[in-house]
VEXDREN-2710 file (C-alpha; in Angstrom, 1 decimal):
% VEXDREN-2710
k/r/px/py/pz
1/UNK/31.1/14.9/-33.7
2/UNK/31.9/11.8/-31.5
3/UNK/29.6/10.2/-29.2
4/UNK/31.6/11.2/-26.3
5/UNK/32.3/15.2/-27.6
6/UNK/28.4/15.0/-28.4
7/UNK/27.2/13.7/-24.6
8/UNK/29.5/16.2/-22.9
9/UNK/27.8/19.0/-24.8
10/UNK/24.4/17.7/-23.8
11/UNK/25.1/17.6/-20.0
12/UNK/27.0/21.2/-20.3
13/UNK/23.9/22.6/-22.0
14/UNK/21.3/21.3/-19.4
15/UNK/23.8/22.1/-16.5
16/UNK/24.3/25.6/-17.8
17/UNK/20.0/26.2/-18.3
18/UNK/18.9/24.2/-14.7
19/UNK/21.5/24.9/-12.6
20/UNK/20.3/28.5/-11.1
21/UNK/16.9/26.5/-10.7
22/UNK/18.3/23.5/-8.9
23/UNK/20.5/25.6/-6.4
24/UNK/17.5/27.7/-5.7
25/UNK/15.4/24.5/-5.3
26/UNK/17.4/22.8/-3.4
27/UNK/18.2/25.8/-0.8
28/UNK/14.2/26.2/-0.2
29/UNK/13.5/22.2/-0.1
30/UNK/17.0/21.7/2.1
31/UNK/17.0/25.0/4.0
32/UNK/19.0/24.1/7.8
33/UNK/19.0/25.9/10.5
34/UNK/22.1/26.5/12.9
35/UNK/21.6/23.6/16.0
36/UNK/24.4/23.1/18.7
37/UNK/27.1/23.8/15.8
38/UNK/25.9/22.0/13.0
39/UNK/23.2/22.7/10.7
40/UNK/20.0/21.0/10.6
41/UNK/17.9/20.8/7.4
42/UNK/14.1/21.3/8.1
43/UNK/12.9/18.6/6.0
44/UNK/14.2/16.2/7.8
45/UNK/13.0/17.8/11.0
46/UNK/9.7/17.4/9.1
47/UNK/9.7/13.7/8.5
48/UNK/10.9/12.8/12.0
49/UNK/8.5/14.9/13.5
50/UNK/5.4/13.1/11.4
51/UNK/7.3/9.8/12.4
52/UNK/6.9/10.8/16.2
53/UNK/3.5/12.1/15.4
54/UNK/2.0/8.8/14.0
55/UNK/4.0/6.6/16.5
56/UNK/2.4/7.8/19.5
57/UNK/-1.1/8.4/17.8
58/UNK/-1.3/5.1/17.0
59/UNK/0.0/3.4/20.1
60/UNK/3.4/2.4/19.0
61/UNK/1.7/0.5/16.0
62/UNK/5.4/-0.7/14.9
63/UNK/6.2/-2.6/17.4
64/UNK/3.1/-4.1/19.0
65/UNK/1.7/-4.9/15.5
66/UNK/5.1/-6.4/13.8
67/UNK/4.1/-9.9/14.5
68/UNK/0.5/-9.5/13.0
69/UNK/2.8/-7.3/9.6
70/UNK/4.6/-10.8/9.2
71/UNK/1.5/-12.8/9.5
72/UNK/0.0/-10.9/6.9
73/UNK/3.2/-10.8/4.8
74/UNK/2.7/-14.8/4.9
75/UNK/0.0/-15.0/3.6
76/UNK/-2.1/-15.6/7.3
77/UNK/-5.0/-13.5/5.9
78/UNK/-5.0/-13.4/2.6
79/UNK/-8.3/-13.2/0.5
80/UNK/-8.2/-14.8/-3.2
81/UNK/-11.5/-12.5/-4.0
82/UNK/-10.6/-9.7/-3.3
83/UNK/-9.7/-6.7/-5.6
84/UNK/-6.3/-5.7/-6.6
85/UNK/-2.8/-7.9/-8.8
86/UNK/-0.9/-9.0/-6.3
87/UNK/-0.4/-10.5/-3.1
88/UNK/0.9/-9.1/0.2
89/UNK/4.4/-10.4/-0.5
90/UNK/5.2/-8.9/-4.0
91/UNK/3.4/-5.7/-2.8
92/UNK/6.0/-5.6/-0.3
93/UNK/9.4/-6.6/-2.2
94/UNK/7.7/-4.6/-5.5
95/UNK/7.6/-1.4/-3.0
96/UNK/11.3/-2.3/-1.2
97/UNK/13.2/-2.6/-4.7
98/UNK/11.9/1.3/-4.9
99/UNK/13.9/2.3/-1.2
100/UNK/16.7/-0.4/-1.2
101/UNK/19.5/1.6/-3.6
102/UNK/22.8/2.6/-3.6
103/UNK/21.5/4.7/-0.8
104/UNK/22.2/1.3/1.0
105/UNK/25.8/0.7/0.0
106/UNK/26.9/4.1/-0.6
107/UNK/24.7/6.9/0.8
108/UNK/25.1/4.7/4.6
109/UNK/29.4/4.9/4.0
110/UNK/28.9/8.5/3.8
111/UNK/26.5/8.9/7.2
112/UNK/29.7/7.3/9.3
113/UNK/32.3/9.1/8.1
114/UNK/30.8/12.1/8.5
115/UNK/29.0/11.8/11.4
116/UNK/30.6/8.4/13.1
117/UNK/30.0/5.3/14.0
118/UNK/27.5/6.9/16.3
119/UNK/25.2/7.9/13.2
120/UNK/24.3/4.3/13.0
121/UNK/22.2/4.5/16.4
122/UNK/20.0/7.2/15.3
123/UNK/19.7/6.2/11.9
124/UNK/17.9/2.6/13.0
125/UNK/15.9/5.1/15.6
126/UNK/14.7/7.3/12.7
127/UNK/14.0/4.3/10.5
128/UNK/11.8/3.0/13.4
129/UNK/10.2/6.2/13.4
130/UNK/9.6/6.0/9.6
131/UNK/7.6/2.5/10.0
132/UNK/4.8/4.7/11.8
133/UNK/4.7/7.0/8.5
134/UNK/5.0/4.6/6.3
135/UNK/1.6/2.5/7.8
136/UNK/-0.4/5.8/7.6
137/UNK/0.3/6.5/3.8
138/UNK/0.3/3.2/2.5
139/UNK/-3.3/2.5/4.4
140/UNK/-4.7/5.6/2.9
141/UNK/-3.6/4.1/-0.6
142/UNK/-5.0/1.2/-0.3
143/UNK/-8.3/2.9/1.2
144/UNK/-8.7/5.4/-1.9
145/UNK/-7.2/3.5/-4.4
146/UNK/-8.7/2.8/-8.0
147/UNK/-10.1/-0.5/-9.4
148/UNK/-10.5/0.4/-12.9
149/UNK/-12.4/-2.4/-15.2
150/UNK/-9.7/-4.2/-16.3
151/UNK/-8.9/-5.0/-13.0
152/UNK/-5.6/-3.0/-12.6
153/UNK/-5.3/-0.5/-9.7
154/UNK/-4.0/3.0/-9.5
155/UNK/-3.2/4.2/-6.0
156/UNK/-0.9/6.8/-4.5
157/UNK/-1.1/10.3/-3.2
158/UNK/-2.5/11.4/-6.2
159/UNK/-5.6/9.3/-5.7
160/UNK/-5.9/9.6/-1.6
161/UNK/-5.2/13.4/-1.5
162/UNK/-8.5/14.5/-3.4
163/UNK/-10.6/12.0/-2.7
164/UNK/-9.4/11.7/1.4
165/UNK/-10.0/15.6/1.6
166/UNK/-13.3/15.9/-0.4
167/UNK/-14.6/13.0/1.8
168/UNK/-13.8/14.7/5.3
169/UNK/-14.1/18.3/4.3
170/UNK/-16.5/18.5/1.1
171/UNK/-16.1/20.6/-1.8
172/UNK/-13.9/22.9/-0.5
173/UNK/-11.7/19.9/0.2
174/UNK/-11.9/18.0/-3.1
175/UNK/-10.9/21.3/-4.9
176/UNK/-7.5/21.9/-2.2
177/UNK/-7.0/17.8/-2.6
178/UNK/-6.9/18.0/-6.2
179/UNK/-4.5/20.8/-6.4
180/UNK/-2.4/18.7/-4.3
181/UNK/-2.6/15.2/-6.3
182/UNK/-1.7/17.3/-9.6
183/UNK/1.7/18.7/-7.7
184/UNK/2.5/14.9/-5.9
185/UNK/2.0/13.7/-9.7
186/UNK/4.6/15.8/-11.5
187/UNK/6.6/15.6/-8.6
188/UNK/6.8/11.7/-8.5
189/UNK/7.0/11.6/-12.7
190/UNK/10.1/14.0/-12.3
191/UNK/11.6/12.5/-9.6
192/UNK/11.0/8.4/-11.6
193/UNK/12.9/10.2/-14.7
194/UNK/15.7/11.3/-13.4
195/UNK/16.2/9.8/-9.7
196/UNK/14.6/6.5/-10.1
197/UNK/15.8/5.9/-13.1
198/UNK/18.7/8.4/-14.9
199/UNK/20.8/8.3/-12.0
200/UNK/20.1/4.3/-11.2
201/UNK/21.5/3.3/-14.6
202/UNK/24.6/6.0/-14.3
203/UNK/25.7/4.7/-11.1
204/UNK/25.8/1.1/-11.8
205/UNK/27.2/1.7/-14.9
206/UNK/30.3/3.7/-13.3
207/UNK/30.7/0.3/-10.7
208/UNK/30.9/-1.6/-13.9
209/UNK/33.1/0.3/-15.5
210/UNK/35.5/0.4/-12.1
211/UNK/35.8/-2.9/-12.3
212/UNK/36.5/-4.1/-15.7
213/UNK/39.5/-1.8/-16.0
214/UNK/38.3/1.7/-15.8
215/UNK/38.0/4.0/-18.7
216/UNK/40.4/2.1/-20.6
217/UNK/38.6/-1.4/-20.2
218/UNK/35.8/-3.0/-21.4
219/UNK/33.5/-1.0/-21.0
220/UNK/34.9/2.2/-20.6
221/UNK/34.1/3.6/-24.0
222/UNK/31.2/5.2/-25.1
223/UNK/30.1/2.5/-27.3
224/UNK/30.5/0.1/-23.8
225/UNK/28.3/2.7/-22.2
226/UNK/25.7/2.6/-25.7
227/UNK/25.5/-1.3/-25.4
228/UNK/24.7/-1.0/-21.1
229/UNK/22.1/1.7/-21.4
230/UNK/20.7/-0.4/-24.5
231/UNK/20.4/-3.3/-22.7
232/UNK/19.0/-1.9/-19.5
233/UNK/16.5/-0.4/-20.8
234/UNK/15.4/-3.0/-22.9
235/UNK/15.1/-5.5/-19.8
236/UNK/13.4/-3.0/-18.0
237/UNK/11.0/-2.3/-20.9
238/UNK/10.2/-5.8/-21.7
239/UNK/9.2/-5.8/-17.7
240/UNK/7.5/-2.4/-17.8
241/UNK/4.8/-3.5/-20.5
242/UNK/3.5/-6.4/-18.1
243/UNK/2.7/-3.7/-15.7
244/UNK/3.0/-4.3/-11.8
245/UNK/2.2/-7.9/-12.1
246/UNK/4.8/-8.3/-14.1
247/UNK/7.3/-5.8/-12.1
248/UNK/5.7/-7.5/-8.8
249/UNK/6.8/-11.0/-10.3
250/UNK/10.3/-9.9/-11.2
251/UNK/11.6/-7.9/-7.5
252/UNK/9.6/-11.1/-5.2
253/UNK/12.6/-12.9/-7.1
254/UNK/15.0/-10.2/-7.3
255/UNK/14.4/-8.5/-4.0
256/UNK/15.2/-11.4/-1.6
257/UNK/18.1/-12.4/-4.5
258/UNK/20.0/-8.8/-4.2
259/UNK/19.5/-8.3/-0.5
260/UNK/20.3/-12.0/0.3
261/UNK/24.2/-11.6/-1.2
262/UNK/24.1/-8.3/0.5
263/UNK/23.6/-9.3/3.9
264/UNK/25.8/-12.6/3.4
265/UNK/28.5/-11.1/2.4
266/UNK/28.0/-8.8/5.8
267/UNK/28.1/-11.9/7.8
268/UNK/30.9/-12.9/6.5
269/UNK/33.1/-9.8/7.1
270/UNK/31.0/-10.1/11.0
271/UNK/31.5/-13.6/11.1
272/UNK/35.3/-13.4/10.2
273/UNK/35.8/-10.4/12.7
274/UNK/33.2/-12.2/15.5
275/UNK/35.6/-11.4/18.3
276/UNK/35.4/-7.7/17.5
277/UNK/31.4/-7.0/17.2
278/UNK/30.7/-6.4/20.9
279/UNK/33.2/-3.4/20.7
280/UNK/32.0/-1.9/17.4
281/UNK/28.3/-2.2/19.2
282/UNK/29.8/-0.1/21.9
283/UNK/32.0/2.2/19.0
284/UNK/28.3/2.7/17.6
285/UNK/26.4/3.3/21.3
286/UNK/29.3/5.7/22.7
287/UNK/29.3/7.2/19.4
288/UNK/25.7/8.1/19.3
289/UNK/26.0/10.4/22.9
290/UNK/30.0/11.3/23.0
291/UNK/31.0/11.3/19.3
292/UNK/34.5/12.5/18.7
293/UNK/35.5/14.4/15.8
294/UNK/32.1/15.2/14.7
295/UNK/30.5/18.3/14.0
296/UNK/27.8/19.6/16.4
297/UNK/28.4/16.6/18.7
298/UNK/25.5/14.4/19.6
299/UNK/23.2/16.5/17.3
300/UNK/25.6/16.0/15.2
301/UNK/25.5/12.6/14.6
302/UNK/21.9/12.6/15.2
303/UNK/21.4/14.9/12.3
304/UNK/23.7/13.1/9.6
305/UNK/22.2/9.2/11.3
306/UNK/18.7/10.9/10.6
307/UNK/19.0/12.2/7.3
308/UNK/20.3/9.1/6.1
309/UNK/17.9/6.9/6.9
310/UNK/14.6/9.5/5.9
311/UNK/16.7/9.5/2.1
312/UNK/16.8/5.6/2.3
313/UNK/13.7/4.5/3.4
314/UNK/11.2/7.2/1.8
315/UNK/9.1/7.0/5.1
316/UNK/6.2/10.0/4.4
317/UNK/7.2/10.7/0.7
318/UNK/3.8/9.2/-1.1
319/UNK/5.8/6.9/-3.2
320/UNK/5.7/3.5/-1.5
321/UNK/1.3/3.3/-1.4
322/UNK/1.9/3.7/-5.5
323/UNK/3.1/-0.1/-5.5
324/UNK/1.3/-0.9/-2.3
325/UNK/-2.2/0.1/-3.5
326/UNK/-2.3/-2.7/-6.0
327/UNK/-2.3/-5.5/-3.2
328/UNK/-5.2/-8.1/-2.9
329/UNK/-7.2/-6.8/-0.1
330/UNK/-10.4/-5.7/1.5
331/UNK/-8.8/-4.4/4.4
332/UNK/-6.8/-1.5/4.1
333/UNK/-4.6/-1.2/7.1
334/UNK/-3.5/-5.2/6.2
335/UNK/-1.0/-3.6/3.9
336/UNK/-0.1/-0.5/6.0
337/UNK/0.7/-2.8/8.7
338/UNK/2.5/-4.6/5.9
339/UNK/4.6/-1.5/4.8
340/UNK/5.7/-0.7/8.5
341/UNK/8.0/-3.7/7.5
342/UNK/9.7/-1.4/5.0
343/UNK/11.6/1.0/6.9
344/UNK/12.8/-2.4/9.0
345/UNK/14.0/-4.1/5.7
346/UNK/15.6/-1.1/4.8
347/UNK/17.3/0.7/7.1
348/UNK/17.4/-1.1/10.6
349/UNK/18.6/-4.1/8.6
350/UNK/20.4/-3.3/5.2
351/UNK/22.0/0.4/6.5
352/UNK/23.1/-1.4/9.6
353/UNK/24.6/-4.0/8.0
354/UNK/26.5/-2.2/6.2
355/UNK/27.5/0.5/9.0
356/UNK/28.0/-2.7/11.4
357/UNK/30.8/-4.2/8.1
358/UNK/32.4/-0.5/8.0
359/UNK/33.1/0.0/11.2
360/UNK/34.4/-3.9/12.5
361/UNK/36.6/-3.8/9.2
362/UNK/37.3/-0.4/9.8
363/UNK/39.1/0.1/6.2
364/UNK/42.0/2.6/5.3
365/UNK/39.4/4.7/3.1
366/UNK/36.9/5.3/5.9
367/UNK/39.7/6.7/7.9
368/UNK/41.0/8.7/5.1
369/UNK/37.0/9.5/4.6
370/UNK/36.7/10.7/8.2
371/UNK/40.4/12.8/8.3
372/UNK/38.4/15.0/5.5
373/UNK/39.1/13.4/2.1
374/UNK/36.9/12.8/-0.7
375/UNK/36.3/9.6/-0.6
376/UNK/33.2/7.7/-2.3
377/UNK/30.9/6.3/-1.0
378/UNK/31.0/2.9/-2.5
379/UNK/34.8/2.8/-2.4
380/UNK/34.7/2.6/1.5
381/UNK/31.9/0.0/1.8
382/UNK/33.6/-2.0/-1.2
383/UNK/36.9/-1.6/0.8
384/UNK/35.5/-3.0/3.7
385/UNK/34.4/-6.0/2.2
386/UNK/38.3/-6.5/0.4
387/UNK/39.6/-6.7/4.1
388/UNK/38.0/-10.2/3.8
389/UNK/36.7/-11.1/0.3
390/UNK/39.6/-9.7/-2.0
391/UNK/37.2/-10.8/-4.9
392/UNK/34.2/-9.0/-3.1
393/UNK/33.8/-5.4/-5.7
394/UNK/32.6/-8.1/-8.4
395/UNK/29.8/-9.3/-6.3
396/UNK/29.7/-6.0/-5.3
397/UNK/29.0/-5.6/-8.7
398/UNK/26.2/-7.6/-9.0
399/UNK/24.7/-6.3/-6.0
400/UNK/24.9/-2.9/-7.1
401/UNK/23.1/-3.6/-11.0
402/UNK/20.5/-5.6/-8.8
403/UNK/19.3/-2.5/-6.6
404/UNK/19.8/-0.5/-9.7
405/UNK/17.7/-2.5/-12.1
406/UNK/14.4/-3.0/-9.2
407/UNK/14.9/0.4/-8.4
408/UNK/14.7/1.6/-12.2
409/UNK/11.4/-0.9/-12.6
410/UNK/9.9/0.4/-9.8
411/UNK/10.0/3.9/-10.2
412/UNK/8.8/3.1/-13.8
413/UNK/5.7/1.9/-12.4
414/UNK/5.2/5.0/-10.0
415/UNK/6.1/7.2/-12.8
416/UNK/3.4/5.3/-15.0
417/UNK/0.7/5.8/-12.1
418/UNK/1.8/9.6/-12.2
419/UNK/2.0/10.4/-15.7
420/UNK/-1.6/8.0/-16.6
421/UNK/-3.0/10.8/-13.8
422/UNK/-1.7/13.6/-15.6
423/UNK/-2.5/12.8/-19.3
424/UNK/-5.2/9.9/-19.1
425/UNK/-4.8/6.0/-19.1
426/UNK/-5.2/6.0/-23.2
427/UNK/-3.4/2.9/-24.7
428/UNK/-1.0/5.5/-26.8
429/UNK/-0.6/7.7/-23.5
430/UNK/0.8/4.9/-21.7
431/UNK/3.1/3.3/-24.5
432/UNK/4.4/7.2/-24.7
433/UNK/5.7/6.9/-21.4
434/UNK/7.1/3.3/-21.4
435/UNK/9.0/4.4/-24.5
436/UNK/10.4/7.7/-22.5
437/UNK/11.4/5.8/-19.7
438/UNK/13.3/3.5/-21.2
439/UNK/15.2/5.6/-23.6
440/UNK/16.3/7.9/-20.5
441/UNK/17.3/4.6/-19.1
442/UNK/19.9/3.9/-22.2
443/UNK/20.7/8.4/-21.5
444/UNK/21.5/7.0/-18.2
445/UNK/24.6/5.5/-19.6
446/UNK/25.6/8.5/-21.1
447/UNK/24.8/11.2/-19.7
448/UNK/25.6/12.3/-16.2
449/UNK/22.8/15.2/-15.6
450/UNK/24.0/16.0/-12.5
451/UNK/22.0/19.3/-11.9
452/UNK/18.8/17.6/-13.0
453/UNK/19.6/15.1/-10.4
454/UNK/20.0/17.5/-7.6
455/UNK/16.7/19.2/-8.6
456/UNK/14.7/15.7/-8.8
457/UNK/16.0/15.0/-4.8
458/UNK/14.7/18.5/-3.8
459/UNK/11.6/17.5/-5.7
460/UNK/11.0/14.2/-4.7
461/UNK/11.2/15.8/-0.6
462/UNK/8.9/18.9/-1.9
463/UNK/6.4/15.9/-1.6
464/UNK/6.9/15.6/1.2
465/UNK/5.9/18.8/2.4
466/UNK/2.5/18.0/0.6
467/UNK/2.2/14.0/1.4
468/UNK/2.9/14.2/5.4
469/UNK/0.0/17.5/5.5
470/UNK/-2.7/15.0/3.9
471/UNK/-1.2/12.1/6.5
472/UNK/-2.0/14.6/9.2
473/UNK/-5.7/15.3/7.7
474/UNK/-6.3/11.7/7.4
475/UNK/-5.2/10.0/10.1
476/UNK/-8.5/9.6/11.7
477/UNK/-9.7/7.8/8.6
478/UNK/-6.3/5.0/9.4
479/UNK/-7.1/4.7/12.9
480/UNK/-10.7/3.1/12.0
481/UNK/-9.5/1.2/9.4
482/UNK/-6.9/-0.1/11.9
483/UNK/-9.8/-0.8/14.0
484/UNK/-11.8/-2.5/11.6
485/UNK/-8.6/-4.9/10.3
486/UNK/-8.1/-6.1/13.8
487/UNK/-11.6/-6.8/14.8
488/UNK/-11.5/-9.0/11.6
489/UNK/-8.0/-10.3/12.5
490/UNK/-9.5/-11.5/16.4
491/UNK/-12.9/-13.0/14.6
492/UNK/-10.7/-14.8/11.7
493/UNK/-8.6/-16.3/14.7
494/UNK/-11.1/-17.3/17.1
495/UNK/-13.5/-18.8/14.4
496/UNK/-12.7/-22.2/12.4
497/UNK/-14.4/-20.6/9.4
498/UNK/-13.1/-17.6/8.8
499/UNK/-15.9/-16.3/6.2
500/UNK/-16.5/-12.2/6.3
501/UNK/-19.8/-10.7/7.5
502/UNK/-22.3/-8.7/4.9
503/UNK/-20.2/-5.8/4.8
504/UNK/-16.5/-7.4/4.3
505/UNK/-18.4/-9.6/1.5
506/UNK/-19.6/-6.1/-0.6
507/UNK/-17.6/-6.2/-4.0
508/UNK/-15.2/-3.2/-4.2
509/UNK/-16.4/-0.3/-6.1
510/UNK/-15.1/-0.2/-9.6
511/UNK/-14.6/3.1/-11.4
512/UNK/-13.1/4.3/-14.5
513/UNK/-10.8/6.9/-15.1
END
């Protein structure tokens, strides 16, 4: 049996077995509801909502704190004694490379030709929203986290669920939290197998193959698609075993490096076009309150600008605090207010960007796209760029196996948090996993696993049924850390020697699991 004949029989098999599963999955998980003639699907009600929620609990914490996030992200109040592996900055990038995806390029084409150029608007409102969310979680993380005696950190909803609920309602509490943690564990190792990293590998490998002559090229064979998964899971293995220093080291480099030719290229397709921004900012506005064209009108595009930027930016899913809990900090709501800069990275920059080259280019594909053709994703965005950069689907390319590649390393680190919960952080537990992550990066290659896929997004947003209850629960907890971060902030400002008090000089608790 070939290679090819034997791959094809795989992904029948696990199609034919996990398909009723997945469709019933993701009907519960995406279940919409009928709004002004389109549908709207009640998770993403449920993360807006929690966005809302936290915004206004916590006095609009995005925007009157951004400065004091960037401060922070500089390195403004960093403290070399403290616990954790890394600094503010890789925390941040090592969390980003986990959000920024093909979601970016692709998933953001999608949004405006289905729902218009007015989708844009509300996505950058939603993923304003998401900052709020994405401080709460990412606090709590960092607040419950786990110094173990080596001096590596495990953090995450797995760690702040339990020990959040058991510290504000007792017993009771601690049994309900750690019901909760085991779920958000299997959830996030599921999800880092086959969303955060299966699919990662399969896409960029398709890009590849599109552009070094299809099926019949280079790399179109299956021993092209062999060598790719090989070597992608052997980088991402080498990177793996250093753990998130070692991941942290790699996206502060590759994170700035991938998004940097992104948004360059953007200017360039803006720049070129200059004379033709101020309308497409008006396309976008008008588009947002009078679409044309677009199912359910306003709440329409709403919906479809909404839904794109809650899959993007992973606001309230419990994944980010994972990287973010290993920061060097005595101050937990440092890195929330650090995080809050995720969402902004993500989808008020990048997604725009790309929405902002789409529509000023305005290529024949998205037209096609919006008359009701299938049209991919990355076709249109990459046919944008052409208009201006016929050489552009290389870098695009590039771009593509860079978001893939920190995307597959994070997700190996969240699934390594997960699984070390689950089955212990034994040396031979740990090399298990690395070794099954990266040989379902070289499957990635090969295998296309749709229907596992599908299920992995419906479980990946189940968590965030869970996470965004516990964020609810806990939120008093992040509004005194917030407290207790900015009274340090105003005495570290005012003060020439910025040493801590008694308490801020306490060593962190270490404990062993």
């Amino acid at each position: 049996m070939s290679l090819d004949s034997f791959t094809e029989s795989v992904d029948e098999s696990v199609s034919g077995f996990f398909e009723p599963i997945a469709s019933w999955l993701g009907e519960v998980v995406f279940y919409a509801v009928p709004v002004g003639g389109t549908d709207l699907p009640l998770i993403v009600a449920w993360l807006v909502v929690a966005g809302l929620v936290f915004t206004g609990w916590f006095g609009f914490v995005q925007f009157r704190r951004f400065r004091l996030a960037v401060d922070v992200v500089r390195g403004k109040y960093d403290d070399k004694s403290a616990a954790g592996e890394v600094n503010h900055f890789q925390a941040l990038t090592a969390a980003v490379s986990g959000t920024v995806g093909l979601g970016n390029i692709a998933g953001v084409a999608v949004a405006v030709s289905i729902g218009g150029p007015g989708a844009t608007f509300w996505m950058i409102l939603c993923g304003l929203l998401g900052m709020a969310s994405k401080f709460v979680e990412v606090t709590l993380g960092v607040k419950y986290r786990e110094v173990h005696a080596d001096g590596s950190v495990s953090g995450g909803p797995m760690h702040y669920l339990p020990k959040g609920f058991a510290e504000r309602f007792g017993s009771r509490g601690a049994t309900f939290g750690k019901v909760l943690a085991v779920l958000a564990s299997a959830m996030i190792l599921f999800f880092g197998l086959f969303g955060g990293n299966l699919f990662q590998v399969n896409q960029s490998y398709a890009q590849l193959v599109s552009v070094t002559g299809g099926e019949d090229g280079a790399m179109g064979s299956s021993a092209g698609a062999l060598f790719f998964g090989v070597l992608v899971a052997a980088l991402v293995g080498i990177v793996l075993l250093g753990g998130i220093r070692s991941i942290a080291s790699v996206t502060s480099r590759l994170v700035p490096a991938m998004a940097g030719i992104y948004i360059a290229a953007c200017l360039v397709v803006i720049l070129v076009h200059i004379g033709e921004v101020p309308s497409a900012v008006v396309t976008i506005v008008e588009g947002a309150f009078n679409p044309e064209g677009v199912a359910g009108g306003v709440l329409g595009a709403l919906i479809i600008g909404f839904k794109r930027a809650a899959f993007s930016n992973e606001a309230g899913l419990g994944s980010a605090p994972i990287a973010h809990s290993a920061v060097k900090t005595k101050h937990p709501a440092s890195e929330g207010l650090v995080a809050l800069l995720e969402p902004f990275i993500d989808t008020v920059i990048i997604c725009t960007m790309t929405a902002l080259t789409i529509v000023i280019a305005n290529p024949a594909s998205w037209a096609e796209a919006r008359a009701g053709e299938e049209i991919g994703g990355v076709t249109i965005t990459s046919d944008a760029f052409e208009t201006v950069l016929p050489w552009f689907p290389y870098i695009l390319t590039v771009a593509v196996m860079l978001f893939a590649i920190s995307t597959v390393l994070t997700w190996g680190y969240y699934g390594l948090k997960a699984w070390s919960y689950l089955f212990g952080r034994s040396r031979a537990s740990e090399i298990t996993y690395k070794i099954t992550y990266t040989l379902f990066a070289v499957a990635g290659s090969l295998l296309t696993l749709q229907t596992l896929i599908d299920m992995a997004d419906a479980v990946l947003f189940t968590l965030a049924v869970i996470n965004i209850i516990g964020l609810y629960f806990l939120a008093p907890v992040v509004k005194k850390e917030l407290e207790t971060f900015l009274a340090y902030v105003r005495r570290h400002n005012s003060s020439a020697d910025p040493d801590m008090d008694g308490a801020e000089k306490k060593a962190p608790v270490v404990t062993e699991s």
